[in-house]
N, C-alpha and C positions, 0 to 999 in steps of 0.2 A: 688377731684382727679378723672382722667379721664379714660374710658380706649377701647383698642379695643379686638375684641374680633376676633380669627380667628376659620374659621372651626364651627361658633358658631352653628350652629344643631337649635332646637326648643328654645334654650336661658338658659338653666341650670345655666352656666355656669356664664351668665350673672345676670339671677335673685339672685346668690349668691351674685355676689360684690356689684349689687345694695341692696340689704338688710344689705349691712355690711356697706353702704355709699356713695359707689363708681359714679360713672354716667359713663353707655355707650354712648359712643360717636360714633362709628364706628363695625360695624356687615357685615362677610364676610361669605358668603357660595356658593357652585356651587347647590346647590338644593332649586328651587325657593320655595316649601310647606315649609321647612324648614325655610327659610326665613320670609314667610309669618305669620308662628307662630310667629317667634322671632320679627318682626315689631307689632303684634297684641297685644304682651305683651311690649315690650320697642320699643312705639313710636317717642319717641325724640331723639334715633339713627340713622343716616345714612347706610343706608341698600344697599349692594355692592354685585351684583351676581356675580361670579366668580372663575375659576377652579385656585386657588392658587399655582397647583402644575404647571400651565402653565404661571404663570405670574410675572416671579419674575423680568422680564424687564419693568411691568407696573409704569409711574410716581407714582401712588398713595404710594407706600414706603418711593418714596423721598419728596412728597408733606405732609405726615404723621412727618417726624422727626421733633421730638420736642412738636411735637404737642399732646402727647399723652404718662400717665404717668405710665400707663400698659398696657402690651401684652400681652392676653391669648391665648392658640390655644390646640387646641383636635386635632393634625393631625390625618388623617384617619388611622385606627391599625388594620384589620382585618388579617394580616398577623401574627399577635403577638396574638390574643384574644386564652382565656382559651376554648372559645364555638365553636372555630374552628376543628372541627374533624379531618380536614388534617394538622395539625400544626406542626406534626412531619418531615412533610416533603417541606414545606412549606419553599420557601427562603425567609431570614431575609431581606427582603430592607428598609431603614430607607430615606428610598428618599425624603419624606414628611417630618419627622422631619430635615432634614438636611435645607430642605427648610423656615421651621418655623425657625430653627437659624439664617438666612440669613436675612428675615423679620427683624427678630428683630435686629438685628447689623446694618439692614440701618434704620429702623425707632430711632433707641435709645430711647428707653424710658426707664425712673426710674428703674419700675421693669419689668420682664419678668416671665408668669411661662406656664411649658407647662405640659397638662395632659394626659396620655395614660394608655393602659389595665396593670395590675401589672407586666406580662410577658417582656415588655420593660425595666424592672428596672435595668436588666442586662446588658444591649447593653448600657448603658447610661455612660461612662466616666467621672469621678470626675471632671477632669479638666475643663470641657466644664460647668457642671451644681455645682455653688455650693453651692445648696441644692438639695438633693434628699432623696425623701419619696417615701415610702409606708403607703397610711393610709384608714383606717377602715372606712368605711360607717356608721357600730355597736357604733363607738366612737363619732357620731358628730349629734347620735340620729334619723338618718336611721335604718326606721324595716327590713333592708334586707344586706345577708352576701354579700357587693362587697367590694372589694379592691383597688384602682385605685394606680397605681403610678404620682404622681407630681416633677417636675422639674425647675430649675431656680434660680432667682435669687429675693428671697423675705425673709421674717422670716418665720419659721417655726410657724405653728397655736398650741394655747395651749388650755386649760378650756375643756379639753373632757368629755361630757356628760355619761350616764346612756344610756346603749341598750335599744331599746325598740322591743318588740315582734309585728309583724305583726298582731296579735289576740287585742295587746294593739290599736296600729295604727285604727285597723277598727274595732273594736268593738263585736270582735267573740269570743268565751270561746268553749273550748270542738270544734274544729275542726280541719280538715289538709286544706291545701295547697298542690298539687304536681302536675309534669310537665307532659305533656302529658296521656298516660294510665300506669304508671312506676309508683307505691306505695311505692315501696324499699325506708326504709330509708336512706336519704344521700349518696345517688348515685354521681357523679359524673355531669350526664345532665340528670338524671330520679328522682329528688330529692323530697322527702314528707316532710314536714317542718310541728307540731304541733304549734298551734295558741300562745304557749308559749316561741318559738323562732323566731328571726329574719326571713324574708323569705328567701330565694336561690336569685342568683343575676335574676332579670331581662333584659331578651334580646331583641332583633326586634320583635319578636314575639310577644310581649306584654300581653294581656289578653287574646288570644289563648292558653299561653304556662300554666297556671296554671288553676285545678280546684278545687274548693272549697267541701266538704262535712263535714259531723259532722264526730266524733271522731265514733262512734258505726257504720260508714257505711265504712270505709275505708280499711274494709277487702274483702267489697263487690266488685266484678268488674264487677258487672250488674250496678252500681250506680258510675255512671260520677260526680256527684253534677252539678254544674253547674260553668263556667267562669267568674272571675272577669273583673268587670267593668275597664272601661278607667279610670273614677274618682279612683276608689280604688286601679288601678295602683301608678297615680299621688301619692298618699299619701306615698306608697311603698318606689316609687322615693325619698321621699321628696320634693314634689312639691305642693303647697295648691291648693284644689278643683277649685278655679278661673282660674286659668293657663290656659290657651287656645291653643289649639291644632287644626292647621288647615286640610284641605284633607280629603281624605277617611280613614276611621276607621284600613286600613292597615296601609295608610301611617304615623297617629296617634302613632301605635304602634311600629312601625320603630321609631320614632322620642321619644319615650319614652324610649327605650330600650337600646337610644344612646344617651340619655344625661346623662350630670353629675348632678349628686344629687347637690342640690341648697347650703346642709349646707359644703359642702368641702369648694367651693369658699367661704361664707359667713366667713368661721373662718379665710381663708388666707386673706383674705380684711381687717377683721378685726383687723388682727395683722400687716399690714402694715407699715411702717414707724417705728418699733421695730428699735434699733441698729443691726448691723448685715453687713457682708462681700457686695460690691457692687463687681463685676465679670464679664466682659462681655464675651458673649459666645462665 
């Protein structure tokens, strides 16, 4: 089974269904570093620069049908994200998901599923998607609290795992985690996470946004500790240390901060071909 992938970012998305079976075939993004991660990890994809939300008159949809037996897409959500400080005021445009529907109704393929921040779960009408989740990062053996909403037309993924603690993940006992110079526990976007729990979701910001110290120094604020690695990101994510990440070490951390954790997609691939509703959007 085959599949394409839109909006695919650094490959998350991708490295799940390929672990669960799948083979990408077709990788679409308008950020050429982006791209270049996702070609450096799944080379035997065809790799497509391209601003999706300006091409929905491109042949490549019509020359795709049939040809391809899943559609992924992450349309871009920063309009919707929980990390957005102006979100309350912010207008809801769903221009890009509407787009992603459209893809997919002229490509047809088997299944379709589209993933975005949990806050879209509401804008999301039964009729159009029928299947819609929300699920747990903590349930599929991600050390870190995100949420994501999923959409479409697939089975629902089952076998959910045991949380595991950030401190598990990398191998720390007796320390925190927390975002910028903000200690508070479980703040909101100032969040301290002991090595015993999951971490806080991570963002663009990547290994900038957390610093690491022992449990006895965390009350100190002369003592920064020091910032996690790119790799010890990666594991965060749920991404294995291999993973390759191209650009500069910002652009690294954009690209980590925006992918989907590899085991979301890996259990929905994995339960593919389940009995279950076909629906088109």
């Amino acid at each position: 089974m085959n599949f394409l992938d839109l909006f695919c970012g650094a490959g998350g998305a991708s490295l799940g269904y390929t672990q669960a079976g799948l083979t990408c075939k077709y990788a679409v993004d308008f950020d050429q570093t982006f791209l270049d991660s996702h070609e450096a990890n799944h080379p035997g994809a065809k790799h497509i620069k391209m601003d999706i939300g300006a091409s929905l008159d491109s042949d490549l949809w019509h020359n795709l049908k049939g040809k391809v037996d899943l559609v992924h897409g992450s349309p871009p959500c920063q309009p919707y994200s929980e990390a957005n400080n102006r979100k309350k005021t912010a207008r809801l445009d769903t221009t890009m998901i509407e787009t992603f529907l459209e893809i997919v109704r002229r490509v047809q393929p088997k299944y379709w599923v589209m993933e975005n921040v949990v806050g879209v779960y509401k804008l999301l009408a039964p009729g159009k998607y029928p299947v819609r989740l929300k699920l747990h990062a903590t349930r599929f053996g991600v050390p870190q609290s995100r949420v994501r909403t999923f959409a479409g037309e697939f089975s629902p993924p089952n076998g959910y795992t045991k949380a595991v603690s950030w401190g598990e993940a990398l191998g720390f006992t007796d320390s925190f985690i927390f975002t910028g110079t903000d200690r508070r526990p479980l703040q909101p976007f100032g969040q301290s996470r002991p090595s015993d729990q999951p971490a806080s979701t991570l963002t663009g910001k990547g290994p900038s946004q957390w610093h690491l110290v022992r449990s006895d120094q965390i009350h100190d604020p002369r003592n920064l500790g020091r910032l996690l690695t790119i790799d010890e990101c990666k594991i965060i994510q749920g991404f294995p240390k291999d993973y390759v990440f191209l650009g500069t070490k910002t652009q690294q951390q954009k690209q980590l901060g925006n992918a989907v954790p590899p085991a979301f997609t890996k259990a929905i691939g994995s339960a593919l071909g389940r009995p279950g509703p076909l629906v088109s959007p």
